[in-house]
C-alpha positions in Angstrom: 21.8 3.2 7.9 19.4 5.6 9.6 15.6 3.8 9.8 13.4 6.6 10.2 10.1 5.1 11.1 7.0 7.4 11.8 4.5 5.2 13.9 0.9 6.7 14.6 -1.2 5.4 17.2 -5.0 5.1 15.7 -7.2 8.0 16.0 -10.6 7.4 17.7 -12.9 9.2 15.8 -16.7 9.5 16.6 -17.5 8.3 12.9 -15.3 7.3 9.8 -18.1 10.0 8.0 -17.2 13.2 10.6 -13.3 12.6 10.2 -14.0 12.6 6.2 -16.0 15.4 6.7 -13.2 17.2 8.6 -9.9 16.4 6.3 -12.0 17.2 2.9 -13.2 20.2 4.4 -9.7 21.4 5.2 -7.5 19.9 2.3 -8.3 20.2 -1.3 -6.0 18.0 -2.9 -6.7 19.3 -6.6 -5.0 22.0 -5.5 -3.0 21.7 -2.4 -4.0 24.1 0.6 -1.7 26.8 2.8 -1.8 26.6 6.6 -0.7 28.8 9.2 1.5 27.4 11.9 2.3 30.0 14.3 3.9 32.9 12.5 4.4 30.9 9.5 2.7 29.8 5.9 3.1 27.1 5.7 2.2 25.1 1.5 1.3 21.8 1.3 0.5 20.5 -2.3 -1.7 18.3 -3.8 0.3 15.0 -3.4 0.5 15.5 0.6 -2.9 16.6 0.7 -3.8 13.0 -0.7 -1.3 11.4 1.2 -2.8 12.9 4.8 -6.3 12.3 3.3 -5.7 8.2 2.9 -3.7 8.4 6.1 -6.8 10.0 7.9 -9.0 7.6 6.3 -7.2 4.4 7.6 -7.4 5.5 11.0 -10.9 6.2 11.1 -11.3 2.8 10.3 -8.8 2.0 13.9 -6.0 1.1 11.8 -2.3 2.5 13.0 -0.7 4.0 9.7 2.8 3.9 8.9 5.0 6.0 6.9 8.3 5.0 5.5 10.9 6.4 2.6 11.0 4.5 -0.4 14.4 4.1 -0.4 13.8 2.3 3.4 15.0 -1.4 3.9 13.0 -3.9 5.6 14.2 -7.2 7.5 12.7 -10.7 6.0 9.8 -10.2 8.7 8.7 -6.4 8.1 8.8 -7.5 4.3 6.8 -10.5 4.7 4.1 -8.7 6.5 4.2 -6.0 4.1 3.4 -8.3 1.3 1.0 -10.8 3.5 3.3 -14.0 2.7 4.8 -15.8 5.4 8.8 -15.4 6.2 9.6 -19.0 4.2 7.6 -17.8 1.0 9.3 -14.5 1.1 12.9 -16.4 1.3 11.4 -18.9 -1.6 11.2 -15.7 -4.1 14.6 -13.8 -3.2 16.7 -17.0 -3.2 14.7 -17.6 -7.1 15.6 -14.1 -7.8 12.1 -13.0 -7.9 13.0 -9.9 -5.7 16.0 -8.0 -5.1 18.0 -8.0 -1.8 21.5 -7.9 -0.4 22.8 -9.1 2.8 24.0 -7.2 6.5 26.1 -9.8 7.7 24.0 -13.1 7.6 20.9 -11.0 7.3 19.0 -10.3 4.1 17.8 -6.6 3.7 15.2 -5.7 1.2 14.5 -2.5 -0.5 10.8 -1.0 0.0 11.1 0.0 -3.8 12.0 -3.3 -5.1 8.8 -5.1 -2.8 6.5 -2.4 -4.0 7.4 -3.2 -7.6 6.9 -6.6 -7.0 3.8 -6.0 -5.7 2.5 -4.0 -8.5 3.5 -6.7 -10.6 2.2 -9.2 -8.8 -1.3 -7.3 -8.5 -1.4 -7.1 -12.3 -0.6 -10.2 -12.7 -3.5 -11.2 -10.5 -5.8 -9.0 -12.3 -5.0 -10.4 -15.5 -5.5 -14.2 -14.6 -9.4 -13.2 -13.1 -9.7 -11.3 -16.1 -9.1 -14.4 -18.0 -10.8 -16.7 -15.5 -13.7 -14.9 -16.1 -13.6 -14.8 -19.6 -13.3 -18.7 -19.7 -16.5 -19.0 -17.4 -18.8 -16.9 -19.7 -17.2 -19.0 -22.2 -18.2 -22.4 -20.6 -21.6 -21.1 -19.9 -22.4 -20.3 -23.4 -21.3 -23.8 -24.2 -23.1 -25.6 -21.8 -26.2 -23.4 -22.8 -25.8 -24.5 -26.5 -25.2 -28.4 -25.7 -28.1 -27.5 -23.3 -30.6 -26.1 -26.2 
C-alpha cells in the first residue's frame, strides 16, 4: 500500500497573532477563496480554507503538522502516539476488540478511520462521565450544606 505522508517542518512566525492575521486576511472560510498560481485560478473551498487555517494555527504555536488520508494505516506505534496511550494499552483494546485492525504478516495495521472513531467515542464518553461527576459534586455540596444548616 502507498503511505503518502506530508510532513511540515514548523513555521517560525514573529507572533501566533501576525500569522492569524495573515491566513484570516487571505482565506475566508465561509466562503472559500480563488488564488492565482501562475497563469492559473486556482478555487479552494471553504473546508480547505479551514483546514489550512488550523494547520497555520498549530505551527505558529512551533508545532510540525501532519496530514494524512483517512483511509491511511498506522503501525501499533504511530497509532499509540496518535491516541496518547502507550503501545501495550493500544494492544490491550484491539486484542478486546475495542478497535479494528488486521494483520501484514505478524504486524497489526490500523485504520486512521477506525482510531478516529474511537476517539470520538472515547471523548464523549469522557465528557459524559465529568458531566456526571460534576453533577454528583453539586449534589454532595447541597447535602453537606443542609446536614450543615
Amino acid at each position: 500500500m502507498n503511505k503518502q505522508k506530508i510532513l511540515l517542518e514548523p513555521i517560525l512566525p514573529a507572533t501566533k497573532q501576525e500569522i492569524q492575521q495573515l491566513i484570516l486576511g487571505l482565506l475566508t472560510p465561509e466562503e472559500g477563496v480563488s488564488l492565482k498560481i501562475g497563469n492559473e485560478k486556482v478555487y479552494l473551498p471553504p473546508s480547505l480554507c479551514e483546514l489550512l487555517i488550523q494547520a497555520a494555527e498549530i505551527m505558529a504555536d512551533g508545532k510540525a503538522v501532519s496530514l494524512l488520508p483517512v483511509s491511511q494505516t498506522l503501525s501499533i506505534e504511530e497509532a499509540a502516539n496518535f491516541l496518547n496511550v502507550s503501545k501495550s494499552f493500544l494492544d490491550k483494546l484491539l486484542e478486546e476488540g475495542k478497535i479494528p485492525y488486521s494483520k501484514m504478516g505478524v504486524k497489526k495495521q490500523i485504520n486512521l478511520s477506525d482510531l478516529m472513531a474511537y476517539k470520538k467515542q472515547r471523548d464523549a464518553q469522557r465528557r459524559e462521565l465529568m458531566i456526571e461527576l460534576a453533577q454528583f459534586s453539586q449534589e454532595e455540596e447541597l447535602h453537606e450544606k443542609n446536614i450543615n444548616s
